[in-house]
C-alpha positions in Angstrom: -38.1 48.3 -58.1 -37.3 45.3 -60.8 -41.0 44.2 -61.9 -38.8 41.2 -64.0 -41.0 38.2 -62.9 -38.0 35.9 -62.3 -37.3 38.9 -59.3 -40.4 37.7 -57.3 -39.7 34.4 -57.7 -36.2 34.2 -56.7 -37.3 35.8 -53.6 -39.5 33.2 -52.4 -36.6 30.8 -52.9 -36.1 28.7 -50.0 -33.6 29.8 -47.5 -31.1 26.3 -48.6 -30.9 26.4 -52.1 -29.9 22.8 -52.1 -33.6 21.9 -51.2 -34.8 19.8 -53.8 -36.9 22.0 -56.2 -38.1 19.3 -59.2 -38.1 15.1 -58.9 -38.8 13.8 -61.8 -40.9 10.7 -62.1 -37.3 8.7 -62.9 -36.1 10.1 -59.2 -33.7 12.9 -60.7 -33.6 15.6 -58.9 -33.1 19.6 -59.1 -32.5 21.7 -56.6 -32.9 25.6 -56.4 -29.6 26.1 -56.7 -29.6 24.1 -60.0 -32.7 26.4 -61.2 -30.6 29.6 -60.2 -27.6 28.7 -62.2 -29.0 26.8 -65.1 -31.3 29.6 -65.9 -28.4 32.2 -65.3 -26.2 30.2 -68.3 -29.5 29.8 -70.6 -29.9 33.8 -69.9 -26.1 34.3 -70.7 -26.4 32.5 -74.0 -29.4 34.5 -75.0 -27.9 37.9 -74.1 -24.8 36.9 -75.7 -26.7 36.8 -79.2 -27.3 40.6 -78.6 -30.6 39.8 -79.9 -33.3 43.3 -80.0 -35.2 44.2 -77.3 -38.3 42.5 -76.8 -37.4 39.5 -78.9 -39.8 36.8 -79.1 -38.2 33.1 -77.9 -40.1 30.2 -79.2 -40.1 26.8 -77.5 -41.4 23.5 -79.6 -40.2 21.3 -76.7 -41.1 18.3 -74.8 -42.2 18.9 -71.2 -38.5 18.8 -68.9 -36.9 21.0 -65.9 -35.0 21.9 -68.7 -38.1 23.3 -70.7 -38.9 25.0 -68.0 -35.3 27.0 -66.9 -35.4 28.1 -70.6 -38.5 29.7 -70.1 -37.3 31.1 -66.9 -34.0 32.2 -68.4 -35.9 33.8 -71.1 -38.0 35.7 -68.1 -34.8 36.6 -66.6 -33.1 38.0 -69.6 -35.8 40.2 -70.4 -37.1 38.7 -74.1 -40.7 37.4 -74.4 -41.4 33.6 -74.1 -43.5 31.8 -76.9 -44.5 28.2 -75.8 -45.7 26.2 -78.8 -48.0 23.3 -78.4 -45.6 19.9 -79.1 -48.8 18.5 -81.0 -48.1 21.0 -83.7 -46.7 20.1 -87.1 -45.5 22.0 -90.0 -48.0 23.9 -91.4 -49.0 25.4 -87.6 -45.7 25.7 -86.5 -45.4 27.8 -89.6 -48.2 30.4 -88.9 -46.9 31.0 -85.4 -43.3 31.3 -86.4 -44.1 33.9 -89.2 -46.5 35.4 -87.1 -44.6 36.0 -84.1 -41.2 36.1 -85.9 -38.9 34.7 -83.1 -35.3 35.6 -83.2 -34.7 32.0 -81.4 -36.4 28.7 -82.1 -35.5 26.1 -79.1 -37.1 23.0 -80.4 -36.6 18.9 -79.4 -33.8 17.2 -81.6 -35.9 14.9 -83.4 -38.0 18.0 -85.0 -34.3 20.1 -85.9 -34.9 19.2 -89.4 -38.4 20.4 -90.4 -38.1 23.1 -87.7 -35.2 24.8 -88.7 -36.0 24.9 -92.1 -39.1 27.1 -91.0 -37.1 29.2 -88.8 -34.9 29.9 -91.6 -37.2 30.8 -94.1 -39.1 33.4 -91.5 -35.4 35.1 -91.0 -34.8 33.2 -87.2 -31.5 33.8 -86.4 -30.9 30.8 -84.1 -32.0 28.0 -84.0 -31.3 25.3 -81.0 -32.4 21.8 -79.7 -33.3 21.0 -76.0 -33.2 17.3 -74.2 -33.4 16.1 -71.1 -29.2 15.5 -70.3 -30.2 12.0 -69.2 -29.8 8.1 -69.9 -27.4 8.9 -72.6 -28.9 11.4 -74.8 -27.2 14.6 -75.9 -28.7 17.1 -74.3 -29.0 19.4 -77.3 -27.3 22.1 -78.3 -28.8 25.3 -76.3 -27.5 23.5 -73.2 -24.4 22.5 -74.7 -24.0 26.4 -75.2 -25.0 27.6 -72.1 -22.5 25.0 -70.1 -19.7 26.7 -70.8 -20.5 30.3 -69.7 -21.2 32.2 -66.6 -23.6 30.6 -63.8 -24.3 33.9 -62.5 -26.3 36.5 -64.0 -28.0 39.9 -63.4 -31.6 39.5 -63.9 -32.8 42.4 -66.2 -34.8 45.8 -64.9 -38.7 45.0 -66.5 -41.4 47.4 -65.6 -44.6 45.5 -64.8 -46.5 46.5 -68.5 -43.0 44.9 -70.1 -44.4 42.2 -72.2 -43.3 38.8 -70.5 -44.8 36.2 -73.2 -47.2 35.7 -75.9 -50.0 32.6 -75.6 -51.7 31.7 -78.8 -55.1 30.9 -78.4 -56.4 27.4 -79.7 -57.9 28.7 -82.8 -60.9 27.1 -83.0 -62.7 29.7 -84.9 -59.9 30.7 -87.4 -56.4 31.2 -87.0 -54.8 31.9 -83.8 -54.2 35.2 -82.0 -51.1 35.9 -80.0 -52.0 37.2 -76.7 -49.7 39.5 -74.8 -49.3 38.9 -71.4 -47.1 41.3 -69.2 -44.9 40.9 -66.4 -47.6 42.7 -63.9 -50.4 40.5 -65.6 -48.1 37.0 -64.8 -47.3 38.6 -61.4 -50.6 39.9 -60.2 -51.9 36.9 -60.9 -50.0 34.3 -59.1 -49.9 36.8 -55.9 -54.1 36.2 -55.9 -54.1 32.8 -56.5 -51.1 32.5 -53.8 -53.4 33.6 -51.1 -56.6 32.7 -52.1 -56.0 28.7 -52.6 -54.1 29.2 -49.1 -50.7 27.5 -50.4 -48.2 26.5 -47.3 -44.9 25.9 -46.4 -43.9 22.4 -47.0 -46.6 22.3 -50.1 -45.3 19.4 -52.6 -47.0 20.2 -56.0 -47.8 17.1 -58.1 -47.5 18.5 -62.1 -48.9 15.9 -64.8 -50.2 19.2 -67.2 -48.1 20.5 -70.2 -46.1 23.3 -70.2 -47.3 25.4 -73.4 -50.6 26.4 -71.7 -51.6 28.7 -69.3 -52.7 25.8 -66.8 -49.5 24.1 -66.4 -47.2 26.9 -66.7 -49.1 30.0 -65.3 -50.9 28.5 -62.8 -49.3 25.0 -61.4 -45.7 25.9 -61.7 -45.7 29.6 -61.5 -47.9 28.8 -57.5 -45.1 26.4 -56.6 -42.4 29.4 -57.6 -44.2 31.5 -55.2 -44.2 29.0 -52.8 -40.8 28.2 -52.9 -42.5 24.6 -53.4 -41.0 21.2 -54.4 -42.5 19.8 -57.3 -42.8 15.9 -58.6 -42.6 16.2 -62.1 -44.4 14.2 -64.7 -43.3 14.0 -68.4 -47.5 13.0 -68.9 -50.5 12.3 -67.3 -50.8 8.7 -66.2 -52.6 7.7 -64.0 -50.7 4.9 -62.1 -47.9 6.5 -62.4 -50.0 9.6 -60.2 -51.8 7.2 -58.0 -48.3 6.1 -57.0 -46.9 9.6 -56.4 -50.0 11.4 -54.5 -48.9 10.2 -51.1 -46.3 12.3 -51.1 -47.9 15.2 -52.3 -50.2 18.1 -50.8 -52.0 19.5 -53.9 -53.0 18.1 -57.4 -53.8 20.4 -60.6 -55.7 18.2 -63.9 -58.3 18.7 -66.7 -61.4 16.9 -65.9 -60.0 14.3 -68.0 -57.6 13.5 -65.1 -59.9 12.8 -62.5 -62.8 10.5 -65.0 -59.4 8.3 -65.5 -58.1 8.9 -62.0 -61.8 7.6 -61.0 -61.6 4.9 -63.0 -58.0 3.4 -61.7 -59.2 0.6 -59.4 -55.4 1.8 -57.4 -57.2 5.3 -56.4 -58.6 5.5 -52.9 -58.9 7.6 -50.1 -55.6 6.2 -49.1 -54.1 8.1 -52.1 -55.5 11.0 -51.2 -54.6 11.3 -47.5 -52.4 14.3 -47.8 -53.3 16.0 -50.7 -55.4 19.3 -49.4 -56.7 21.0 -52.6 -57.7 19.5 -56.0 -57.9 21.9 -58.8 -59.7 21.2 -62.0 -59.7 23.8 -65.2 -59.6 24.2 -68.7 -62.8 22.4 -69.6 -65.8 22.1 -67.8 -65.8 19.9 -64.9 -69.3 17.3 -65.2 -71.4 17.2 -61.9 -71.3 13.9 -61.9 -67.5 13.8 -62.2 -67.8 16.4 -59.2 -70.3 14.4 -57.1 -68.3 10.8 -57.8 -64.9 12.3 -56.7 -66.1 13.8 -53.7 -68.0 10.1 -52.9 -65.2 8.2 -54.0 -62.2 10.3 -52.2 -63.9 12.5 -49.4 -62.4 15.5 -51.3 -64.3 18.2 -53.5 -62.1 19.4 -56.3 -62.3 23.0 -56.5 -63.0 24.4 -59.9 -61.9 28.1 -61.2 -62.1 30.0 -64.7 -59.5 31.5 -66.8 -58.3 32.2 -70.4 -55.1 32.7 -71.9 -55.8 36.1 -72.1 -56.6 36.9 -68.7 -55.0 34.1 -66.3 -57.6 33.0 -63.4 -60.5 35.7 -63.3 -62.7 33.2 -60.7 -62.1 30.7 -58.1 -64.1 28.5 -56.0 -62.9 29.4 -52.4 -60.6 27.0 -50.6 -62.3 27.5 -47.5 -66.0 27.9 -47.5 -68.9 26.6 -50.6 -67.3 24.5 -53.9 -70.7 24.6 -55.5 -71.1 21.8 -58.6 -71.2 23.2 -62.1 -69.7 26.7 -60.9 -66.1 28.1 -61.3 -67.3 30.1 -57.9 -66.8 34.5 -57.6 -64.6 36.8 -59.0 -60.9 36.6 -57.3 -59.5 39.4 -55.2 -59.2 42.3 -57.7 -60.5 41.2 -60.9 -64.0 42.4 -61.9 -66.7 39.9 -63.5 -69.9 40.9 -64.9 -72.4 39.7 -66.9 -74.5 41.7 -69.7 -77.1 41.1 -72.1 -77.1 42.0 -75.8 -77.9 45.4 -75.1 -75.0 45.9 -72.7 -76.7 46.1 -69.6 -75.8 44.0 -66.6 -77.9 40.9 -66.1 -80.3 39.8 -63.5 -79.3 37.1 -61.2 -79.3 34.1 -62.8 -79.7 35.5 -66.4 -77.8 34.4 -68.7 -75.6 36.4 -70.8 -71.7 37.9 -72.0 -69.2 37.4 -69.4 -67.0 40.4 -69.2 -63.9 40.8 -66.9 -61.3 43.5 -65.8 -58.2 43.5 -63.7 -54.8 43.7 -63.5 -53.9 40.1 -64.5 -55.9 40.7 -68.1 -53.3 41.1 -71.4 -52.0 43.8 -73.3 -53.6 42.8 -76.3 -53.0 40.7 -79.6 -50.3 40.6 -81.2 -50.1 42.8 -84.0 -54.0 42.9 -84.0 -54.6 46.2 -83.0 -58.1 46.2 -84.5 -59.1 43.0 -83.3 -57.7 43.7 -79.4 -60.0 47.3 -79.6 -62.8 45.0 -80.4 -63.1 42.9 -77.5 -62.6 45.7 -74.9 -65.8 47.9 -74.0 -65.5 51.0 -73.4 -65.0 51.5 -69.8 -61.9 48.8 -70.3 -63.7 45.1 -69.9 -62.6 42.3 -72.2 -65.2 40.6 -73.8 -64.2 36.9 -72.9 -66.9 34.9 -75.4 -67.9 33.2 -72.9 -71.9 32.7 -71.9 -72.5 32.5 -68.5 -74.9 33.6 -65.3 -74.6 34.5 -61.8 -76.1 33.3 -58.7 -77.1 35.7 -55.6 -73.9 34.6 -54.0 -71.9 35.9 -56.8 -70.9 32.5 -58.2 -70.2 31.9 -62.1 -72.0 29.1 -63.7 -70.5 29.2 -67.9 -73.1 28.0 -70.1 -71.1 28.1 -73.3 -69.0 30.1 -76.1 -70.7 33.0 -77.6 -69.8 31.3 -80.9 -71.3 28.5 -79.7 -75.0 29.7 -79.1 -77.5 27.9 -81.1 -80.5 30.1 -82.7 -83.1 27.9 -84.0 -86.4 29.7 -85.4 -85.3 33.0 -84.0 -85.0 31.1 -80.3 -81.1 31.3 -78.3 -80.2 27.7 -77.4 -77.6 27.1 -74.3 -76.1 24.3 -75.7 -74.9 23.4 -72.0 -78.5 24.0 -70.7 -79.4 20.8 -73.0 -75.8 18.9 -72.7 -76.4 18.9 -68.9 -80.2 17.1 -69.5 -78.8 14.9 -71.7 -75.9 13.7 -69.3 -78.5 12.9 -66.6 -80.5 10.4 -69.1 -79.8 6.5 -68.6 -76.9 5.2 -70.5 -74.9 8.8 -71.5 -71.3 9.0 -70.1 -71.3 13.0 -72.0 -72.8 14.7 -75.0 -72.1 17.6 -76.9 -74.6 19.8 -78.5 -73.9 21.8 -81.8 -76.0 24.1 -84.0 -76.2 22.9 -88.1 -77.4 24.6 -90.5 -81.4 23.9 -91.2 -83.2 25.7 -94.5 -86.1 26.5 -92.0 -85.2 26.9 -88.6 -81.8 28.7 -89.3 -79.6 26.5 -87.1 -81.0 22.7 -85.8 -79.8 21.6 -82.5 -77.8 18.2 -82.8 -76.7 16.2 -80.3 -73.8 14.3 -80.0 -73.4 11.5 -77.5 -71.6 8.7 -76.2 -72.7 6.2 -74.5 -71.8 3.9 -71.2 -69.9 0.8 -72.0 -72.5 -2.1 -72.9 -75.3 0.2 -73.5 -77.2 0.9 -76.9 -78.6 4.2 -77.7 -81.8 5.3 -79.8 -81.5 8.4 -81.5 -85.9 8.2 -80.9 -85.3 7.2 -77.1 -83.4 10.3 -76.4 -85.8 12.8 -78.6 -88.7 11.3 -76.6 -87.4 11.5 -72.9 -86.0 15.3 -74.2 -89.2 16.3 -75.1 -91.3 15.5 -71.6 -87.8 18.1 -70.3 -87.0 20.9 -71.9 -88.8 23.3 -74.5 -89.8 21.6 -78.1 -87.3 24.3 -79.7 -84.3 22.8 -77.7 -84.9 19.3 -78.4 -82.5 17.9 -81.1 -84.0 17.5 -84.3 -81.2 14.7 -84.7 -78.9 12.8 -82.5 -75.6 11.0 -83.2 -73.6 8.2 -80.9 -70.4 8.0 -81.1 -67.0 6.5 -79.3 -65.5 9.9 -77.6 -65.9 13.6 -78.6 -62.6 15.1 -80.4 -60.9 16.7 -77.7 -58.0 19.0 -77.7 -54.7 18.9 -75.5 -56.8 20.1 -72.6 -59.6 18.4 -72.7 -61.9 20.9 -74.4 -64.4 19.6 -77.2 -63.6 20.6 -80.3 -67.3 21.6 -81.3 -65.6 22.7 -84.6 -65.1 19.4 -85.4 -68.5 17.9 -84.5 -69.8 21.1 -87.0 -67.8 19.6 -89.9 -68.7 15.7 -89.3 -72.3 16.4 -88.7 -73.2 19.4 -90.7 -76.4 18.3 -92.4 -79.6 17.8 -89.7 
């Protein structure tokens, strides 16, 4: 049996290939038939470089069909995709490239120049540009390449533990690790998450997300693979340009960010939303009040799950049955979850402490970090994910933070979400962020950083005093900072690194 990845998906291919398979936002269109033989001439090319087994093939490109046949094709051909971020500039693009040493560099043509040059110097052998073959524009020169050769093409034998692609991880805390994700990890996955969130025949996927992440490409595009499902495909995330396309869609995948703007689009109604069926949020926590408004404002409760890079989906809050408010719900089918305390033993309900997981949908490892990969697996097999977190009596996952995040102040463990979710509920906040500083007494000092409503002024002394009459004296901030928005990355996520650097004097 061929575990190749690009195997189960062509087998849930619709029965007429000329079924339309992506619309873009312009009203181009691809059908599966296109999918099957563009991604057979990208694979020719790339075989035709005779290029060693397991080769790594980086992508620095915009988000496209195009994009996402080569990363198909690369599937297909049996080498190891490498999606880079397209917010990344010289000096990152540099690490990854001499890190992962790709034997091909795809990149847009606008960044051939800079690109090249550190392909070169890291001993890439190719080097090509990808564009959408549209309004006039070349469409670089990978496709240029590939249109001349074969439209057929025998996808390659992969055992399931063949490594299928590398995801670098954001890097918050140091540089960024490589994790390897296999073609059984991608596959076992997507099967789960297939059944679980109930997808159906005639399913129209709406994708605003990147594809260089886990969320848009692991999750939202991979699902409508296995569903043989048409997708409208955004360049971005905008949200008229969603509002105006969710009528003809049945399921919606965003960062929280998406829905706060989506909520704040006066063109977003129930009227939108009539036959979408499941709203999936991830990659950053989801605020209740984001939960409760949606829910108010559209009669539909966004389900919200938990992943990593490294792992894929580990939880899910169930399609059918309790989406419970500041939870990412149980384990899926198959994957274990468990969470212990310092000590290693397994928590109480409702305790709080290291999230571990295990399953078949977790990675290989690091990339060349053999040390560092034997480091965050236990020893009966569990990957420690960093992640703080409890669980209820119904098995449901609240996360309360990153491990690197926890705050201890005068020899006491501060949640920094525990306090984060006070602070939203206090008049005036729109979010807040709390951060440990260094303090010559206490160790660390919990800051907090907030911003506020439009129109209102915040007191730093306001917000100490209505902390104090809530929560312990050790977890009240010993200063607070307003500002315009928190640093975000591409996701969504708070870039608590950030907030260390800006405020780090108490």
């Amino acid at each position: 049996m061929n575990a190749n990845l690009y195997t189960l998906f062509r087998s849930r291919f619709p029965t007429d290939l000329d079924d339309c398979w992506i619309e873009t936002a312009d009203a181009h269109y691809y059908s599966w038939r296109d999918l099957e033989r563009g991604s057979a001439k990208i694979a020719n090319l790339l075989a035709s470089l005779n290029l060693p087994s397991g080769s790594r093939i980086a992508a620095h490109v915009e988000k496209s069909p195009e994009a996402l046949m080569l990363y198909l094709a690369t599937v297909r051909a049996g080498f190891v995709y490498l999606p880079l971020n397209t917010a990344y500039r010289a000096a990152e693009i540099s690490y990854f490239i001499e890190n992962a040493a790709p034997a091909v560099v795809v990149c847009a043509p606008d960044n051939f120049g800079w690109v090249s040059q550190i392909a070169f110097k890291n001993n890439s052998g190719h080097v090509f540009t990808i564009d959408e073959p549209r309004n006039g524009r070349n469409s670089g020169s990978l496709l240029n390449r590939a249109a001349h050769l074969s439209d057929e093409f025998q996808t390659v034998h992969s055992d399931a533990d063949d490594l299928a692609a590398i995801l670098y991880t954001s890097g918050t805390t140091g540089r960024s690790k490589g994790a390897m994700l296999s073609h059984g990890n991608l596959a076992a996955n997507i099967e789960v998450l297939h059944k679980v969130w109930d997808w159906q025949k005639g399913d129209v996927l709406l994708h605003a997300l990147p594809l260089f992440h886990i969320h848009g490409l692991f999750v939202a595009a991979h699902g409508a693979l296995m569903n043989g499902s048409k997708m409208i495909f955004l360049s971005k995330f905008d949200s008229d340009t969603v509002v105006r396309h969710l009528p003809r869609c049945t399921l919606f995948m965003g960062v929280p960010t998406y829905y706060v703007r989506l909520l704040s689009d006066a063109a977003f109604d129930r009227h939108a939303c009539e036959k979408i069926r499941l709203f999936v949020s991830g990659s950053a926590p989801l605020l209740t009040e984001t939960f409760e408004s949606f829910k108010e404002h559209t009669g539909h409760t966004i389900l919200e799950r938990y992943g990593m890079s490294e792992t894929g989906m580990l939880t899910s809050n169930p399609y059918d049955g309790t989406r419970k408010a500041g939870t990412v719900g149980p384990a899926l089918p198959g994957v274990s979850v468990r969470v212990v305390s310092a000590e290693g033993h397994n928590c109480a309900v409702d305790e709080i402490g290291d999230i571990q997981v295990k399953g078949p949908n977790v990675f290989k490892g690091y990339w060349q970090m053999p040390e560092k990969t034997a480091e965050e697996f236990t020893d009966d097999g569990y990957f420690k994910t960093g992640d703080i977190g409890r669980l209820d009596n119904e098995g449901y996952i609240s996360i309360v933070g990153r491990s690197k995040d926890l705050i201890i102040s005068g020899g006491y463990n501060v949640y920094p979400k525990e306090i984060e979710s006070v602070i939203d509920e206090l008049p005036g906040v729109l979010e807040s962020a709390v951060i440990g500083v260094a303090h010559p007494d206490f160790g660390e000092a919990v800051t907090a950083v907030i911003v506020a409503r439009d129109g209102v002024d915040i007191l730093e002394a306001d917000i100490i005093a209505s902390l104090k009459s809530k929560i312990a004296n050790f977890k009240v901030p010993k200063r607070v900072y307003v500002v315009r928005e928190l640093p975000r990355n591409t996701m969504g996520k708070v870039q608590k690194n950030l907030l260390r650097e800006q405020f780090g004097t108490p």
